[in-house]
C-alpha positions as CSV (number, residue, x, y, z in Angstrom):
1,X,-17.3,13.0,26.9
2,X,-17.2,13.5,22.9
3,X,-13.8,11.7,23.1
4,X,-14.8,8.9,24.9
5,X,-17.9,8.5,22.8
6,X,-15.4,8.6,19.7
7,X,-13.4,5.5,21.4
8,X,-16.7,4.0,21.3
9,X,-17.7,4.7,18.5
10,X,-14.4,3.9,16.5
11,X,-14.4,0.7,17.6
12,X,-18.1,0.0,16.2
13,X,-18.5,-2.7,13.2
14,X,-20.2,-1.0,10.3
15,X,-20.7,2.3,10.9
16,X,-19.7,5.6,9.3
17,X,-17.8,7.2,12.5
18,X,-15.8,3.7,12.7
19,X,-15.1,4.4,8.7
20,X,-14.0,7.9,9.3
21,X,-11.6,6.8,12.2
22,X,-10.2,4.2,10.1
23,X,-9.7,6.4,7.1
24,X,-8.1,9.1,9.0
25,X,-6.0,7.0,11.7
26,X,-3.5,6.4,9.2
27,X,-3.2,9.9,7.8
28,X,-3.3,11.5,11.6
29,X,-2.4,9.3,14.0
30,X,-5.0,7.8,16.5
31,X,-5.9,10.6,19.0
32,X,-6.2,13.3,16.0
33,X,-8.3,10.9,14.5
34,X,-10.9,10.4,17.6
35,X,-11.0,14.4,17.8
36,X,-12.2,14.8,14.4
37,X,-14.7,11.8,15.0
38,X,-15.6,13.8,18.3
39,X,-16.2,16.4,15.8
40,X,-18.1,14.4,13.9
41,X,-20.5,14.0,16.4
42,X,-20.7,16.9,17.9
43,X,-21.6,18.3,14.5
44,X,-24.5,15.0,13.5
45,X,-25.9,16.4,16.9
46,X,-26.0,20.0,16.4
47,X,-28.1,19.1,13.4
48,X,-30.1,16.3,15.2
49,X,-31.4,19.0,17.4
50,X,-31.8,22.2,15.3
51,X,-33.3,20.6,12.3
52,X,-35.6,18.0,15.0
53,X,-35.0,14.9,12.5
54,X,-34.0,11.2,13.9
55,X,-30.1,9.7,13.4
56,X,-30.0,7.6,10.4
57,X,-26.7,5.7,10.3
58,X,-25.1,6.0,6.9
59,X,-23.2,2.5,7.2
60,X,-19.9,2.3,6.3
61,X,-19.7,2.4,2.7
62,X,-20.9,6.0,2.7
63,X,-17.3,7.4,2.5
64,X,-16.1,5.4,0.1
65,X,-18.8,6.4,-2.3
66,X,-18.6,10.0,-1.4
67,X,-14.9,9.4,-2.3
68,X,-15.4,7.8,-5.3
69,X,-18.2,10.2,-6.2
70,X,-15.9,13.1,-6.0
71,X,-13.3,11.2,-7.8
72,X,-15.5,10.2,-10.7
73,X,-16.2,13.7,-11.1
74,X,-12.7,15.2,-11.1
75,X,-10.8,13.1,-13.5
76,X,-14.3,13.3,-15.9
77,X,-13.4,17.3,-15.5
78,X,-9.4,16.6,-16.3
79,X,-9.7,14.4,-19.2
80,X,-12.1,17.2,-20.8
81,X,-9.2,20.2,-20.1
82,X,-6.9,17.8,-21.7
83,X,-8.9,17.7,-24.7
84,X,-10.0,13.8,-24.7
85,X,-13.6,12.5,-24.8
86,X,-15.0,9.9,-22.7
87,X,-16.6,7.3,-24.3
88,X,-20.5,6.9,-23.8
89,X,-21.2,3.9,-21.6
90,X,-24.5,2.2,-21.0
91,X,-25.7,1.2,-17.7
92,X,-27.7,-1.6,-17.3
């Protein structure tokens, strides 16, 4: 049942399952990609349940900003062992 509902749920518009299937179907192949979505569930509904909360969808931009989060934060790190200083930016 967790496999089938990854199909499904791969083939959604906008979602973050659907992004997660996309980003790994080219890495893994398709059917390695729907387990680890099938994982993916299984694990948003262990936590559904023991913490007792509703399902908020994180859309699908939520693993590219993770990504580019985590990014951000490792070359920041790398240019400071290399001895370089970022320049101060402002945000507006």
């Amino acid at each position: 049942m967790l496999t089938e509902s990854a199909w499904a749920a791969s083939r959604t518009k906008g979602t973050f399952l659907s992004s997660k299937y996309k980003k790994l179907v080219g890495k893994r192949g398709k059917k390695r990609a729907v387990v680890a979505v099938a994982h993916a569930i299984l694990v948003i509904a262990y936590h559904l349940i023991k913490e007792k909360k509703n399902f908020v969808e994180l859309g699908a931009s939520h693993v590219d900003e993770r990504k580019r989060e985590a990014q951000l934060k490792y070359y920041q790190k790398r240019i400071e062992e290399l001895g370089a200083e970022i320049p101060e930016t402002k945000s507006a």
